[in-house]
N, C-alpha and C positions, 0 to 999 in steps of 0.2 A: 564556580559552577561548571560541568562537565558541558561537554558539545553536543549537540543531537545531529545524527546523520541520519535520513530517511534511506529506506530501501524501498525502490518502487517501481511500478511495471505490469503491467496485465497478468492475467491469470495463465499460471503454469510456468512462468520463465526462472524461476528459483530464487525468490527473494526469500524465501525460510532459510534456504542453504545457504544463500551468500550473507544474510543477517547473522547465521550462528559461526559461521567461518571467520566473520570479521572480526566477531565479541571472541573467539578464542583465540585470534589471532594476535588481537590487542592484551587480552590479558596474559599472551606469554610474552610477550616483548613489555612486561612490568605496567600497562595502562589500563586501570581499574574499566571496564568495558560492561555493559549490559546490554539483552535485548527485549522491546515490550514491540509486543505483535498486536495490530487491529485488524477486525473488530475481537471482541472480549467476549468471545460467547460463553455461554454460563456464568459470569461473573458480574455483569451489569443489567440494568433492566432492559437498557436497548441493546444490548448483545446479543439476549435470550430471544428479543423479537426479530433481530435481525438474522439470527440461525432459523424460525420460524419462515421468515420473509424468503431467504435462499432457498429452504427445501420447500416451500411452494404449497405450507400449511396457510398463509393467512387469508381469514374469513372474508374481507374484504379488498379492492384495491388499494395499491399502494402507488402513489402516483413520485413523479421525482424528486418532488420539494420535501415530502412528505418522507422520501428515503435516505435524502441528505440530512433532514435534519435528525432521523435516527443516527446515523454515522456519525453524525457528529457529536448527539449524548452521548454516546459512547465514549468518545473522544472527553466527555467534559467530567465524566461519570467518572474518569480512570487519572484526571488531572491531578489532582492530590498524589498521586503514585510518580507521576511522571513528573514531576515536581522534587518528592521524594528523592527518585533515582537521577535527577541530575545533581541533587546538592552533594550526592555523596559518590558519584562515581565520576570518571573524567570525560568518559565517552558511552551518551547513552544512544542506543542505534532503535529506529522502527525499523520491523515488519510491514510494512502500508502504515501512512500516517493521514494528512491533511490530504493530499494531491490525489491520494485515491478517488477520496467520496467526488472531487474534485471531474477526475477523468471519466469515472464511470457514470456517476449521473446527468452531466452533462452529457453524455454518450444517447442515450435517450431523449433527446429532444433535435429537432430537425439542426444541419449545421448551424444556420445565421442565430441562431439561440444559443449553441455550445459557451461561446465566450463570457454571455450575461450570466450564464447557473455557473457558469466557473469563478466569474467574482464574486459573486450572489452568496458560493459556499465559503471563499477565502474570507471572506466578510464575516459572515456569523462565525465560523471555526477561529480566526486571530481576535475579532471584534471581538464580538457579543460573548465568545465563550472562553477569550482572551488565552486560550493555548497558544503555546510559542513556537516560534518557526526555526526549520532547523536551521542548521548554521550552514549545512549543505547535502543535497538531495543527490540519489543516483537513478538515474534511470536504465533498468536492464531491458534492451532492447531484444526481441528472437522473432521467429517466424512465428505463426498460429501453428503452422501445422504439427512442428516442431513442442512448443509448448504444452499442445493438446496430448502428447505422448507422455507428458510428465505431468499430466493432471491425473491420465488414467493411472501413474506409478502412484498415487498421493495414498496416502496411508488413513484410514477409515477417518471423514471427520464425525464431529460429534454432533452435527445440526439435520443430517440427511445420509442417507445409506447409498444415494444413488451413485452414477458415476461423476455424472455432472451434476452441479447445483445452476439454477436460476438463468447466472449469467454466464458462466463458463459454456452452457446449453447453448448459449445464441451466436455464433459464428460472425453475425454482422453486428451485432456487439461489440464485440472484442476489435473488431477491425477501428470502430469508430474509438473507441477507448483508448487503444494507439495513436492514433490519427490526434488524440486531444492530449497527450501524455507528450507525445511532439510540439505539439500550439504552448503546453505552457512550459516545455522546456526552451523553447526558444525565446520564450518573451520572461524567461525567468521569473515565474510568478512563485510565489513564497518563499526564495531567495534563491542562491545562486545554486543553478545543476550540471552534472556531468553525465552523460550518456555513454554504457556500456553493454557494449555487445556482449551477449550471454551466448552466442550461437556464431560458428566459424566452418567455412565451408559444409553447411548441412548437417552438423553435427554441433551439441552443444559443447561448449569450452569446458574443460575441469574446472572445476569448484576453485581451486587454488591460485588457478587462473585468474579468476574472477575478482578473488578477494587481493590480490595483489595488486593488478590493476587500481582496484577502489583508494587501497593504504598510500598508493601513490602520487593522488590526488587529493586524500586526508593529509 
C-alpha cells in the first residue's frame, strides 16, 4: 500500500504547485507518485454543492456543522478512488485533505470552540467515514498578504467567476484558519506534520524549493 502525504495551508500559499511538484518529482526519481485534490467539484454531489456554497449561490444558510459535514462527503464520496490510488501507486499525495475542513470550519466558531469542531471533524472524517490518515502532513506556512497576490494569479475556477470565493473574501478568516492550522500542527492531530515556509524574506520561495524541502522530510 503506497503512503498518503497531505498538502496543506490556507488559501493562496501554493499547495497545487507544491502537490504537482512533488508527484513529478517522485515519479522521476522512479516512485509511482499521484495527486487527488479536495474538494471534487463537478464530480461528487457534495462538491457540486460545495462550489455552489463558495460562489455564494446557496438558497439557504449554511451553518459549520452543516459545511463540514459536506467536506467531508466529499471526502467519503471519492474514497473508493483513494483507496484505488493507494493500492496501486507508492505515494499518493492530497491537495487539502482531512485538516482542511478541520482548520477552516472550526475557524468560524469563537476560539474556546475551535478545538471541539476540530475533533468533532477528525472524528466523523477517520471515524464515521473511516478515511485514512496520512502517514504525514505539511503545512505550507506564508503571510495573507503575500498569499492574497497568488489567489488573484489563480487561473478561472470552475465554481465562481469572481476573484475571491466565500472564504478567501474574509481576511479574518484566513487569519483565524492559520491560527488553527498551527493548534493542530503542534498537537499533531491526524498524525505526524512538518511545517514549511512557502515565503522567505517577503517573497515567496521557488517551487523547487519547496518541493525539496518536503522529499527531505519524506
Amino acid at each position: 500500500m503506497g503512503d498518503l502525504i497531505a498538502i496543506e495551508g490556507a488559501d493562496g500559499v501554493g499547495k497545487n504547485t507544491a502537490a504537482r511538484g512533488l508527484c513529478e518529482a517522485l515519479n522521476a526519481a522512479g516512485r509511482s507518485a499521484v495527486v487527488i485534490g479536495f474538494p471534487r467539484y463537478g464530480e461528487t454531489a457534495a462538491g457540486v454543492t460545495i462550489g455552489r456554497f463558495l460562489a455564494g449561490e446557496m438558497p439557504v444558510p449554511v451553518t459549520p456543522r452543516a459545511a463540514a459535514v459536506l467536506y467531508a462527503l466529499d471526502r467519503l464520496e471519492w474514497r473508493d478512488a483513494i483507496l484505488a490510488a493507494q493500492a496501486s501507486h507508492d505515494v499518493v499525495i492530497f491537495d487539502r485533505y482531512i485538516a482542511s475542513n478541520m482548520a477552516y470550519q472550526a475557524a468560524k466558531l469563537d476560539a474556546g470552540e475551535a478545538r471541539a469542531m476540530m475533533e468533532w471533524i477528525l472524528a466523523l472524517e477517520t471515524g464515521q467515514f473511516a478515511l485514512p490518515r496520512p502517514k504525514l502532513s505539511f503545512y505550507l506556512d506564508t503571510p495573507w498578504d503575500l498569499a492574497r497576490e497568488l489567489i488573484l494569479k489563480k487561473a478561472q475556477r470552475s465554481y465562481t467567476d469572481k476573484a475571491f470565493d466565500a472564504y478567501e473574501a474574509d481576511i479574518a478568516l484566513q487569519q483565524r484558519v492559520r491560527a488553527n492550522y498551527e493548534a493542530i500542527v503542534a498537537a499533531d492531530l491526524l498524525g505526524p506534520w512538518r511545517t514549511v515556509h512557502a515565503s522567505e524574506g517577503g517573497a515567496m520561495r521557488a517551487p523547487d524549493a519547496i518541493v525539496g524541502e518536503i522529499i527531505s522530510h519524506i
